[in-house]
C-alpha positions in Angstrom: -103.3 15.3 66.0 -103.1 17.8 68.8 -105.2 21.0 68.8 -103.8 24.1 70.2 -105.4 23.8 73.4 -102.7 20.3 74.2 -101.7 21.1 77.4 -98.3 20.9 76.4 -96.3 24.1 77.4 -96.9 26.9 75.2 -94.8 29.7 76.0 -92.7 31.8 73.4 -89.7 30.6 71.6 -86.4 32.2 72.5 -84.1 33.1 69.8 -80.1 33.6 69.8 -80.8 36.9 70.5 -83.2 36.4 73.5 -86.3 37.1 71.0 -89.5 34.7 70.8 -89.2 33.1 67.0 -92.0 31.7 64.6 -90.4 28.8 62.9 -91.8 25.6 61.0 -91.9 22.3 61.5 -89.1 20.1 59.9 -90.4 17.3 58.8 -93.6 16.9 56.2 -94.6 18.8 53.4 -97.2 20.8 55.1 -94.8 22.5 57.2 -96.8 23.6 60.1 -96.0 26.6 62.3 -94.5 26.9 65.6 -92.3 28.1 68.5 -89.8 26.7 70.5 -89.7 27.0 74.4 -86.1 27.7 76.0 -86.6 24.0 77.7 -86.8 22.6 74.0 -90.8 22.0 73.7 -92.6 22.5 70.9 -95.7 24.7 70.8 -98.2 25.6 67.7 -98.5 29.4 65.6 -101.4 30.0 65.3 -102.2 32.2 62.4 -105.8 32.2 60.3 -105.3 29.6 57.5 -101.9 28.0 58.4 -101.1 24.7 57.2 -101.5 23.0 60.6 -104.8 24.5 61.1 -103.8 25.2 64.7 -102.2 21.7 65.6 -98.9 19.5 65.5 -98.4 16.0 65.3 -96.8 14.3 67.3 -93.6 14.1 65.4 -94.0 18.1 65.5 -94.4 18.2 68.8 -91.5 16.0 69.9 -89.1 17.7 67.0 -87.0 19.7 69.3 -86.0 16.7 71.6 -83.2 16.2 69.0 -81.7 19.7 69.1 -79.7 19.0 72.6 -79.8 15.1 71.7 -75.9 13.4 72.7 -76.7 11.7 69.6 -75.8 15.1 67.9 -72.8 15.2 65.5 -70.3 18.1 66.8 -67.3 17.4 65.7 -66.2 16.2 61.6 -65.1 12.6 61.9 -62.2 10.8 59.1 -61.9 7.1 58.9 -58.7 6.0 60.2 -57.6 2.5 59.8 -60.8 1.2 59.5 -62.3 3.1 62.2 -64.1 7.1 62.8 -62.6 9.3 65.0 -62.5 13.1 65.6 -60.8 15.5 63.3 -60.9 19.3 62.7 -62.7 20.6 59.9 -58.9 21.7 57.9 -58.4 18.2 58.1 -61.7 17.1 57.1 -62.1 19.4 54.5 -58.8 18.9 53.1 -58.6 15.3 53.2 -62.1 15.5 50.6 -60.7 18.4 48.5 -57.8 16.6 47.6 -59.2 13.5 47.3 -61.7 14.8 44.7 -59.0 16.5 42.5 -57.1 13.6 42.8 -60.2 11.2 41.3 -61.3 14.0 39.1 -57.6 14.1 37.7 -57.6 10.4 37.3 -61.0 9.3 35.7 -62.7 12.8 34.5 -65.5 15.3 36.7 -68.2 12.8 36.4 -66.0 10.3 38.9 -67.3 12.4 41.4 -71.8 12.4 42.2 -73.4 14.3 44.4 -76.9 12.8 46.3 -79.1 15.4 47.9 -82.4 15.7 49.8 -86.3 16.7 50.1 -85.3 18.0 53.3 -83.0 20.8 52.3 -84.0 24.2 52.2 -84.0 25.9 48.8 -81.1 27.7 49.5 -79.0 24.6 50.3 -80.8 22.9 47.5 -79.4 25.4 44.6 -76.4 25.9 46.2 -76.3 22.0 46.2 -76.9 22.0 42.4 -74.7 25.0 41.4 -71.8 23.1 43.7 -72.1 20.1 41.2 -71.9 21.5 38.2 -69.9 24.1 38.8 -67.2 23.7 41.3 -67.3 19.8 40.4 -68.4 20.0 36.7 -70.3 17.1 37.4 -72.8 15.7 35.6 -73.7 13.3 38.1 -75.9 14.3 40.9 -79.7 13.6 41.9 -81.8 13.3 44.6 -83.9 11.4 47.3 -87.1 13.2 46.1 -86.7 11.0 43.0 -88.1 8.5 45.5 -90.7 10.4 46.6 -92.8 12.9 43.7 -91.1 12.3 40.4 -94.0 9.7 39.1 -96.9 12.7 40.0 -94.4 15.5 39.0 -93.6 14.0 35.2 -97.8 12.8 35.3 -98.5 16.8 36.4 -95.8 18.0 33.0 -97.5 15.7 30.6 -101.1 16.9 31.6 -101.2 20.3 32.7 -97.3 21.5 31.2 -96.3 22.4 34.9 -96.0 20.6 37.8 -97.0 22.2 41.5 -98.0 19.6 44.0 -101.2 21.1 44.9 -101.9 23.9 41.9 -104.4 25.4 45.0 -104.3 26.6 48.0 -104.4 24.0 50.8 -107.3 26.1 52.4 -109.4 25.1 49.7 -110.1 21.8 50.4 -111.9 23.0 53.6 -115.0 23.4 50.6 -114.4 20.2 49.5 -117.6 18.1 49.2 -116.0 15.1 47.9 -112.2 14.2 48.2 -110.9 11.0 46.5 -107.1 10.3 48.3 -105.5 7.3 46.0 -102.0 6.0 47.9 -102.6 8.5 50.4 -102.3 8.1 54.8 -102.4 11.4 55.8 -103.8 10.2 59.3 -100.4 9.0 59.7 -98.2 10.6 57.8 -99.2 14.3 58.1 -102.1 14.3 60.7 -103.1 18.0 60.7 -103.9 17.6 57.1 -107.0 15.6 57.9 -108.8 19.2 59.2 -109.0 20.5 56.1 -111.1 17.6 55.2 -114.0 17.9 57.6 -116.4 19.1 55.4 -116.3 16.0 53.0 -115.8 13.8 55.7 -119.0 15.0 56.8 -121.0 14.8 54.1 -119.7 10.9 53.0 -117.6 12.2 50.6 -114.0 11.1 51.4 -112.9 7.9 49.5 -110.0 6.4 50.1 -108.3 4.0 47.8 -105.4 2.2 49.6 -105.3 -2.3 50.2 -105.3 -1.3 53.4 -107.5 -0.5 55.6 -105.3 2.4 57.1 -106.1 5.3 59.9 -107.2 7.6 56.7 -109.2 4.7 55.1 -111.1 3.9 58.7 -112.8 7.9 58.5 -113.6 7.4 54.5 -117.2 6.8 53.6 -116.1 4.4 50.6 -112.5 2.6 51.1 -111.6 1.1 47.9 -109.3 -1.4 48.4 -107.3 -3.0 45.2 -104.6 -5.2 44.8 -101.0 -3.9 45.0 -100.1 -2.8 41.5 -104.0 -2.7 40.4 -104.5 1.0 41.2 -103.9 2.1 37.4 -107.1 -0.5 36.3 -109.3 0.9 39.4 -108.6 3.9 38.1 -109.7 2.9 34.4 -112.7 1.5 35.9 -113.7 4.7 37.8 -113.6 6.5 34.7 -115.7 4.4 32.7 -118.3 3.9 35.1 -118.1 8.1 35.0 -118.6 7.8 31.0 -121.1 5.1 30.9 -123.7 6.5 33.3 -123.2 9.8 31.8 -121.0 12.0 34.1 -118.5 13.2 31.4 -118.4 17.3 31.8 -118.7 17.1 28.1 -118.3 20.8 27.7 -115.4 21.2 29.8 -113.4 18.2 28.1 -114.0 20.1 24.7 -113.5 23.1 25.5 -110.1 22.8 28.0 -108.7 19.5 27.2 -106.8 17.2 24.2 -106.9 13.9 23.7 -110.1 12.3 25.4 -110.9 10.2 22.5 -107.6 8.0 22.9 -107.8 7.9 26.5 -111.6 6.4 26.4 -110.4 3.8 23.8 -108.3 2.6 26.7 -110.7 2.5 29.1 -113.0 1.2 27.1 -112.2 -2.1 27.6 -111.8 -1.5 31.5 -115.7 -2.3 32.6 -116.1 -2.2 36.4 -116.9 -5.5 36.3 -113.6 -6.3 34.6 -111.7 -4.5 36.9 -113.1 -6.2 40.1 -112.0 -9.3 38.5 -108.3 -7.5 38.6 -108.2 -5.7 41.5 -111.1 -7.1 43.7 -112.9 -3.8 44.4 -116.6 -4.8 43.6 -117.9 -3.1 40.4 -121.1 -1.3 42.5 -118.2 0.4 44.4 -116.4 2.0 41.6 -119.9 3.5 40.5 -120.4 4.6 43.9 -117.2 6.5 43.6 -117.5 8.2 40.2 -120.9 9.0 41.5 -120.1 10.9 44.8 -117.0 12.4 42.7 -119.8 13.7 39.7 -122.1 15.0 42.0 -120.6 16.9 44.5 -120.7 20.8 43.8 -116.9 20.8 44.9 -114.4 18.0 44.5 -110.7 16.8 44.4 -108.8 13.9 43.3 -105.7 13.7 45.3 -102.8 11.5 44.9 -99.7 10.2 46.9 -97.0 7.6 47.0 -99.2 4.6 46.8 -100.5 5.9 43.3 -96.8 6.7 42.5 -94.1 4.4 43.7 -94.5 1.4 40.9 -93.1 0.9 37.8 -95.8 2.5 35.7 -96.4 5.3 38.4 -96.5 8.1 36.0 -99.2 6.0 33.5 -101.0 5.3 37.4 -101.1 8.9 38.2 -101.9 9.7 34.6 -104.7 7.6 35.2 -106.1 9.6 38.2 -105.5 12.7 36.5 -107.9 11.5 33.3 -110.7 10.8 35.8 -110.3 14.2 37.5 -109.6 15.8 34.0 -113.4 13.7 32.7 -115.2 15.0 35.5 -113.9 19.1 34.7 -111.8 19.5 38.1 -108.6 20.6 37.1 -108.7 24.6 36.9 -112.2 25.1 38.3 -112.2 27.1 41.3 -113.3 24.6 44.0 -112.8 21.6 42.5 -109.4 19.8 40.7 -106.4 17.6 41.2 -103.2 17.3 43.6 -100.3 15.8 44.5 -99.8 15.4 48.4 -95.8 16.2 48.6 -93.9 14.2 51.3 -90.7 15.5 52.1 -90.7 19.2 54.1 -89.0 20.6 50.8 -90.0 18.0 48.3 -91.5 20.7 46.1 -88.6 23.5 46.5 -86.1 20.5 46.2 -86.9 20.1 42.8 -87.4 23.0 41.2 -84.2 24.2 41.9 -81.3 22.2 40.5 -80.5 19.2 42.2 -82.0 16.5 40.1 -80.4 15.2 37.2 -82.2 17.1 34.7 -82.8 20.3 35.8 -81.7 23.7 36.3 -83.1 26.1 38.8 -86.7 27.5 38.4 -87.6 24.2 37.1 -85.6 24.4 33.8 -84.7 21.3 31.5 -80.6 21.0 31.6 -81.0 20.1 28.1 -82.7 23.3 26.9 -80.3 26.1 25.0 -81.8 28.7 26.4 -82.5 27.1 30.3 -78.4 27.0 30.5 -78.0 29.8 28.7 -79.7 32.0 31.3 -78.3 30.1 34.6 -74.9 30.1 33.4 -75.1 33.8 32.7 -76.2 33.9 36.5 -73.4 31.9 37.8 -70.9 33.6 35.6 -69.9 30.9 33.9 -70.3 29.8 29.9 -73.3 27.1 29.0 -70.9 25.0 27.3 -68.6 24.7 30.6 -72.5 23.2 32.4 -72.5 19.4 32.5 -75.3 17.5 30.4 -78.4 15.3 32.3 -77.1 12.7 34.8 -78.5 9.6 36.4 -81.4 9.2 38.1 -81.3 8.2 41.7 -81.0 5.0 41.8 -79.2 4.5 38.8 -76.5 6.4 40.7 -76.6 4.6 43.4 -76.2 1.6 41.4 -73.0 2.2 39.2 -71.6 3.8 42.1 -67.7 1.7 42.4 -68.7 0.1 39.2 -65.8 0.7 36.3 -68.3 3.5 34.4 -69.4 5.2 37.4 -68.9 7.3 40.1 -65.6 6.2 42.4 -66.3 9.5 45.3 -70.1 10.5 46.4 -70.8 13.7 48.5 -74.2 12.9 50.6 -76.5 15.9 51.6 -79.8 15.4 53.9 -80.3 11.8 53.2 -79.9 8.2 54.3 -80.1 5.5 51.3 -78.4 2.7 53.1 -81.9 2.7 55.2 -84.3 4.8 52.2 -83.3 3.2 48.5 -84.6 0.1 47.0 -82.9 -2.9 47.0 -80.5 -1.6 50.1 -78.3 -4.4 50.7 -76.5 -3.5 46.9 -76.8 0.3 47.5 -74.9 -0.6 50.8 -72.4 -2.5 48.9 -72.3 0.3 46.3 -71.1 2.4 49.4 -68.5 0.2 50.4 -67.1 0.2 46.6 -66.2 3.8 46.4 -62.7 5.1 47.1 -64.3 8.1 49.3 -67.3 8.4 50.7 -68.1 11.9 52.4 -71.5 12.6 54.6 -72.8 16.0 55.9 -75.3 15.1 58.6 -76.6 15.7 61.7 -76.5 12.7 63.6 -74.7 9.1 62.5 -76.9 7.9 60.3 -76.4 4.3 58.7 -75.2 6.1 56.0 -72.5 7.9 57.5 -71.3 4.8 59.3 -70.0 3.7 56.0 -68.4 6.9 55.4 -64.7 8.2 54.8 -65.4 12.0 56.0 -68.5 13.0 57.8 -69.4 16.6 58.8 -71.6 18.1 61.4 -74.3 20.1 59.8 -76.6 22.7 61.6 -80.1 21.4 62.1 -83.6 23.4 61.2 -83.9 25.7 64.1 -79.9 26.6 64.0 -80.2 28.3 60.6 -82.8 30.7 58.2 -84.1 29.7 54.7 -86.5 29.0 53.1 -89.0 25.5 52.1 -91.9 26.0 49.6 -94.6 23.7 50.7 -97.1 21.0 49.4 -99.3 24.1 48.1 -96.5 25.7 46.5 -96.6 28.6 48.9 -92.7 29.6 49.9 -92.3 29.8 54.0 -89.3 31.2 56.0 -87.8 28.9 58.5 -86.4 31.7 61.1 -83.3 30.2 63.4 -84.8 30.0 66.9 -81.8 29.2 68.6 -77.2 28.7 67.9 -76.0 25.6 66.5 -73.2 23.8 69.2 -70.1 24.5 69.5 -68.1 23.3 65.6 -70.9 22.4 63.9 -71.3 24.6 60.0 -74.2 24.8 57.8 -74.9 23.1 54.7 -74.0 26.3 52.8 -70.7 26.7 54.8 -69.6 23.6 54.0 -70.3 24.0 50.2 -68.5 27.7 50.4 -65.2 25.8 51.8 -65.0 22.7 49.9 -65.7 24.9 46.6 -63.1 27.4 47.8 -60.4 24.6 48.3 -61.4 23.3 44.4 -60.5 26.7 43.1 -63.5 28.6 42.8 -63.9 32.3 43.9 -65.1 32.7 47.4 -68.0 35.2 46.3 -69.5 32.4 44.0 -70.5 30.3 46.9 -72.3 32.3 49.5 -72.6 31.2 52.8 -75.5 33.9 54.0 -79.2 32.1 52.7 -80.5 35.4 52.3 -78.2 36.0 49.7 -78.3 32.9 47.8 -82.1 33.1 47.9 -81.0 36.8 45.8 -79.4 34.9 43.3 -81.9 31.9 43.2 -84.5 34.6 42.7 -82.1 35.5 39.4 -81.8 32.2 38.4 -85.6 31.0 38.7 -86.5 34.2 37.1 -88.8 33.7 33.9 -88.8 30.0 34.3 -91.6 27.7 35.1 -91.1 28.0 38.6 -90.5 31.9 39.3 -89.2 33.0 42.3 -88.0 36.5 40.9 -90.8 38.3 43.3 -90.0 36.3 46.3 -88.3 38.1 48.8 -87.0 37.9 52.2 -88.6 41.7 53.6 -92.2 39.6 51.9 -92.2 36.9 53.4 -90.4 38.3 56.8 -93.7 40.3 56.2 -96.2 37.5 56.6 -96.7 37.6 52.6 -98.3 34.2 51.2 -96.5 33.8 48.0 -97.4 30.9 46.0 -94.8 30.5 43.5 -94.4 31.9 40.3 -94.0 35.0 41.9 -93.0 36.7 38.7 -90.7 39.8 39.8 -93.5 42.4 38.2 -94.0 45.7 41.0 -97.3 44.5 43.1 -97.6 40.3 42.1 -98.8 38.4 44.4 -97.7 35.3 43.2 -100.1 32.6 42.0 -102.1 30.9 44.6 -104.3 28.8 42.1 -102.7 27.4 39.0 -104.7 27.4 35.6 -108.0 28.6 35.9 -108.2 30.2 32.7 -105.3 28.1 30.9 -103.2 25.5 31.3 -99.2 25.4 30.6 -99.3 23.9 27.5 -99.0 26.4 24.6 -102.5 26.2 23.1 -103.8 26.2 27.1 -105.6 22.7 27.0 -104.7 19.9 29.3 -104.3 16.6 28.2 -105.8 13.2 28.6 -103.1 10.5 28.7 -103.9 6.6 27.1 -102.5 4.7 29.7 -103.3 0.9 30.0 -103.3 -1.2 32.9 -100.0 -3.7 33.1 -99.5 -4.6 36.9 -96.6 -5.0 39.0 -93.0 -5.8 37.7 -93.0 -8.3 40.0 -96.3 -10.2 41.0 -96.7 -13.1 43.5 -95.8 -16.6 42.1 -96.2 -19.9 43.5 -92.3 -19.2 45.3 -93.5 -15.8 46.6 -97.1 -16.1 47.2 -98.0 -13.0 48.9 -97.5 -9.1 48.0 -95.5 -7.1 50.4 -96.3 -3.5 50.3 -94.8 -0.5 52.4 -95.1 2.7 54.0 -95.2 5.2 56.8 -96.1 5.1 60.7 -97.1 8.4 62.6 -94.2 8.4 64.8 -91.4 7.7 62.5 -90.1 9.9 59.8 -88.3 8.6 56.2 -85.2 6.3 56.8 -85.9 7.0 61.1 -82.3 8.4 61.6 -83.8 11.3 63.1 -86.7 10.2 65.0 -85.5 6.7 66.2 -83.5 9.4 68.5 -86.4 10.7 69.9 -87.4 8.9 73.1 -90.9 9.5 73.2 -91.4 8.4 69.5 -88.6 5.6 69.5 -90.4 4.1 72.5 -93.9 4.2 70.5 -92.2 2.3 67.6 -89.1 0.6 68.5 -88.7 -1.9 65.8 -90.2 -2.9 62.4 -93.4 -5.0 62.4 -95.5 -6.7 60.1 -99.0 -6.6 59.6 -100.9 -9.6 58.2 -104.0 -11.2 58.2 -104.2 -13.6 61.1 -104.9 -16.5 58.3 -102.0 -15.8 56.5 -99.8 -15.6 59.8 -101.3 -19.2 60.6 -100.4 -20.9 57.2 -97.3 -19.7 58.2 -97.0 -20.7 61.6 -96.6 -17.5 63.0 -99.0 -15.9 65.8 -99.3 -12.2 66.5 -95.9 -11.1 68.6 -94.3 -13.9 66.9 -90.7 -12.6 65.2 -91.1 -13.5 61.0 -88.7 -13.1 58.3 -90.4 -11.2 54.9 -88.3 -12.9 52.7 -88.1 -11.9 48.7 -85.8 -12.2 45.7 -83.8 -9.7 47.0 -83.2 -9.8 50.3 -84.8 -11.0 54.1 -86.2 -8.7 56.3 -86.9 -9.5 60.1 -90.0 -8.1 61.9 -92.3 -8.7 64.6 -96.1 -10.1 63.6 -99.0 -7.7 63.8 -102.4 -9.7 63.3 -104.6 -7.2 61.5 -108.3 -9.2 60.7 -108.5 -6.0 57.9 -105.4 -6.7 56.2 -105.9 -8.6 52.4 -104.8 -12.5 52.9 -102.8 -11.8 50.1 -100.5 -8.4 51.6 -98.2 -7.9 53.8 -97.1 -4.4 55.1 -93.6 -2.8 56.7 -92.4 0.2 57.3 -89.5 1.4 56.4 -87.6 3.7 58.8 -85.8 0.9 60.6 -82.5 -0.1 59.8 -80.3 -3.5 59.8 -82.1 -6.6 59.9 -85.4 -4.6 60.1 -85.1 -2.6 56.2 -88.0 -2.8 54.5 -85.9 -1.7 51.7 -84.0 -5.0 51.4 -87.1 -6.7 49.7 -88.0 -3.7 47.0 -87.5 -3.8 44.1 -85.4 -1.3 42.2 -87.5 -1.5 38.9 -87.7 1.9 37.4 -90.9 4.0 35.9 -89.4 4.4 32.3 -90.1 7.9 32.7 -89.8 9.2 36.1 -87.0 6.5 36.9 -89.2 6.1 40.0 -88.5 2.5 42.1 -91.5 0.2 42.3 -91.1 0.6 46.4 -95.2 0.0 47.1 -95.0 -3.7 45.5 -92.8 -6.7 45.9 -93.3 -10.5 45.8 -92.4 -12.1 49.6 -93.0 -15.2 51.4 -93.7 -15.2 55.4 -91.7 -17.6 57.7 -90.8 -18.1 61.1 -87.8 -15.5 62.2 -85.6 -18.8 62.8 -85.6 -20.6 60.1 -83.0 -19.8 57.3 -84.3 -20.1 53.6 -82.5 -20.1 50.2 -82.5 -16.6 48.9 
């Protein structure tokens, strides 16, 4: 990370209008604050108790080199004979409207899906939703943030009744004596996050549970390191070591808190010394850790994608959360549990209606009342709103198939590079009899694509994001968009326009939509009634709900005198240990496991642009113990295929002496040859629908060689 005194140019932003502009970052969750030079540098806000804590990543810093990149989409694009060339946007939008009523004529509304993003601002992210069901009277329409949070988000509902990444304010982890991060690599995936936990880093209290040993895990004072797939039993052994040597907060579990009794017959059975036998992490370790946890005056369980991308990631971060939940963290001031969001909207992105099952404010589809109210709002009657679609990659998946969706409208994400199993999401793609893309730049996805349309980027447009501590920031536009490119919200207004609806149904302004999202969200579990754009124009911090009651501040710490559920306890979930859907065998010997690298960004369609970054990381690696890369006959710098059940993935050797014999890691923002993503596997959490992405079987060989798949 870079402090505020980089000696990178810090001089004002310049707005449209000639004004300096406070803007945020626009990539992770923690959505730092900033400025943008006139020469297209990046600079940090600082303000007491931002996000960024007064620095930038290096991502952050570099984030404006794509604004005036020639790799910018200006101009809407229509497949012609087999081939993409320029078109206006009458053409463009034309060509899809008709297309769409001519499909939707054919084979029914739910012929037509709509995929969205974690990036997209809340505005863009209801308008997304109301566009499906509304103007397409789809029921078929979900998300890339069911990739990301859905595992912690449905863990979060089933314990607590509400789901808010971090149900605190960031800031409080500064008083954190003891932080447990399981799955988590902020060090590399959201840098400026690691100030807020100086103070337990200090005192020996950061533990880090990840099988490698990352950036994050080398500053931890215990780095637990399981098996892929184990983290569920580490967590089962954590939690009876807790109960055995007394550290249950027996008065807190009584008194705030269902359901102990089942969950301790579970882990029971789950001795430390019969989870090191599972997941190699010795037993005196796990006491170590339930020990530091116990007896710190302030202290925080935290999870991430490692905890939550399996097939059982919802039981996994159910786990966690019974460990927090036995030690009496959740809802005590100081102390509790979290969720670190990924995405820069991943929170806002689903609450507000793009996922299968919801409706805005973080209402059920399936509830009476939920649709009664939003279709009220949107002037429409509840019967007229579709019912729950598919989840993401179940979309994907029956996309060109005879029951599914024959035309897919793609907002803010990438899945030829970012879904599991991406060679038959690809081939999914080429199925379909249109395929349109609103993006900034041409992404793999929108290679494959019918129509695609240029899209403003985060410092050409206003809205708002509401961040990993639930706190809703304005993103101010800093400078104009080129010459023919239209918002998200433009594009919307036009294509629902050319379907038939009214004009004023769709606005195009995002302080307007954020007026009626307010309406929409109002009374549900995630209230945005209060929030307005004078607040937070203001400097306001509003941590959603923000109830619209005269004077609420909103909520910056979730349930400290009650939780969600209507008697106000919390609940302990009995979760077992099961493994991964697919461990090594004797034809796959080795676990491959993936993840993020500083410089790159989700799929890499944005930052694989960016010189400085692209030139850090130019192609996809993987690390491996320098025995295992021997057995294979492979030397560091040597080129390797990862090869799997489902796929071959080529990538340069990285010797790491850390590394487990038994794992192998690669990141996935690269595309081609180089997707990680062609080795996941698409198994599904049975409640979530979350891809087991952090756990696949794979053998190593020499790049050259060609093996059966």
């Amino acid at each position: 990370m870079r402090a505020a005194t980089s000696t990178r140019p810090a001089d004002a932003a310049v707005g449209a209008d000639g004004t300096a502009v406070d803007t945020h970052c626009p990539y992770c969750a923690l959505q730092c604050g900033m400025t943008l030079s006139p020469a297209g540098r990046a600079s940090v806000r600082v303000r007491p108790r931002d996000p960024s804590a007064g620095g930038l990543c290096q991502k952050g810093w570099t984030a404006a080199a794509l604004l005036g990149s020639p790799a910018r989409l200006t101009t809407p694009l229509v497949r012609d004979g087999g081939t993409l060339r320029p078109a206006s946007w009458d053409e463009a939008l034309g060509l899809v409207a008709r297309r769409i009523k001519e499909i939707a004529a054919e084979r029914g509304p739910d012929a037509v899906a709509v995929f969205g993003g974690g990036g997209l601002t809340n505005e863009k992210a209801y308008l997304l939703g109301k566009f499906a069901r509304v103007a397409l009277g789809t029921s078929q329409v979900d998300y890339n943030g069911r990739f990301c949070m859905s595992s912690a988000a449905a863990a979060a509902h089933r314990a607590f009744g509400l789901d808010r990444g971090l149900p605190f304010p960031l800031a409080d982890l500064e008083g954190a004596d003891a932080v447990l991060l399981a799955g988590a690599n902020p060090a590399e995936t959201m840098p400026p996050f690691l100030s807020h936990l100086r103070r337990a880093m200090d005192a020996g209290g950061l533990i880090v549970v990840d099988p490698r040993r990352t950036p994050t895990a080398e500053r931890a004072a215990l780095h637990l390191a399981p098996a892929p797939g184990t983290d569920l039993a580490l967590a089962l052994g954590i939690l009876h070591a807790a109960v055995a040597d007394g550290r249950l907060d027996q008065a807190y579990v009584a008194g705030r808190t269902t359901g102990f009794e089942e969950a301790w017959r579970v882990a029971a059975a789950w001795w430390p010394e019969r989870v090191e036998r599972v997941t190699g992490v010795a037993a005196a370790d796990q006491r170590r850790a339930a020990a530091i946890l116990a007896e710190a005056a302030s202290a925080y369980v935290l999870t991430a994608r490692g905890a939550e991308q399996h097939a059982t990631g919802v039981d996994t971060v159910g786990a966690w959360i019974n460990l927090a939940l036995a030690l009496g963290l959740p809802g005590r001031l100081g102390s509790g549990w979290g969720c670190l969001t990924g995405q820069g909207n991943g929170q806002g992105g689903r609450e507000h209606g793009q996922k299968a099952d919801q409706l805005p404010g973080y209402r059920r589809i399936d509830d009476p009342a939920a649709r009664a109210h939003v279709a009220r709002v949107w002037g429409v009657e509840p019967s007229a709103l579709p019912g729950p679609g598919r989840s993401a990659f179940e979309l994907l998946d029956a996309l060109g198939t005879p029951d599914g969706p024959s035309a897919l409208l793609v907002f803010g994400s990438n899945p030829v590079v970012s879904a599991p199993h991406s060679a038959r999401v690809a081939d999914r793609l080429a199925a379909l009899d249109l395929l349109v893309v609103a993006d900034i730049v041409l992404s793999e996805t929108a290679r494959a694509a019918d129509v695609v349309l240029p899209i403003t980027q985060w410092a050409e447009e206003d809205g708002t994001l509401t961040n990993l501590e639930g706190r809703v920031l304005l993103r101010r536009r800093a400078l104009a968009p080129p010459p023919g490119v239209r918002t998200d919200l433009e594009v919307l207004h036009d294509l629902a326009v050319r379907l038939g609806q009214p004009p004023e149904r769709f606005p195009t302004d995002p302080e307007t939509v954020l007026t009626e999202l307010r309406a929409a969200s109002e009374g549900g579990p995630a209230d945005y009634s209060g929030v307005t754009w004078d607040r937070l124009r203001a400097g306001e911090r509003l941590h959603w709900p923000v109830p619209r009651t005269p004077g609420h501040q909103g909520t910056p710490r979730l349930f400290l005198d009650r939780f969600a559920h209507p008697d106000g306890r919390a609940r302990f979930a009995a979760v077992d240990h099961k493994g991964p859907a697919e461990p090594p065998d004797e034809e796959f010997p080795l676990y491959a496991i993936t993840g993020r690298v500083l410089q790159h960004y989700q799929s890499g369609a944005q930052t694989r642009r960016v010189e400085e970054l692209r030139a850090a990381v130019p192609e996809a690696y993987v690390e491996v113990h320098p025995d295992t890369a021997h057995r294979a006959g492979l030397r560091d710098g040597a080129a390797a295929a990862v090869v799997g059940r489902r796929g071959r993935v080529l990538a340069t050797v990285r010797c790491v002496p850390s590394m487990r014999p038994d794992v192998v890691f690669l990141p996935f923002h690269f595309p081609g040859a180089q997707r990680a993503n062609l080795v996941t596997n698409p198994a599904l959490d049975p409640v979530s629908r979350m891809p087991e992405f952090k756990v696949c079987a794979v053998r190593l060989s020499p790049a050259g060689e060609r093996e059966a798949q």
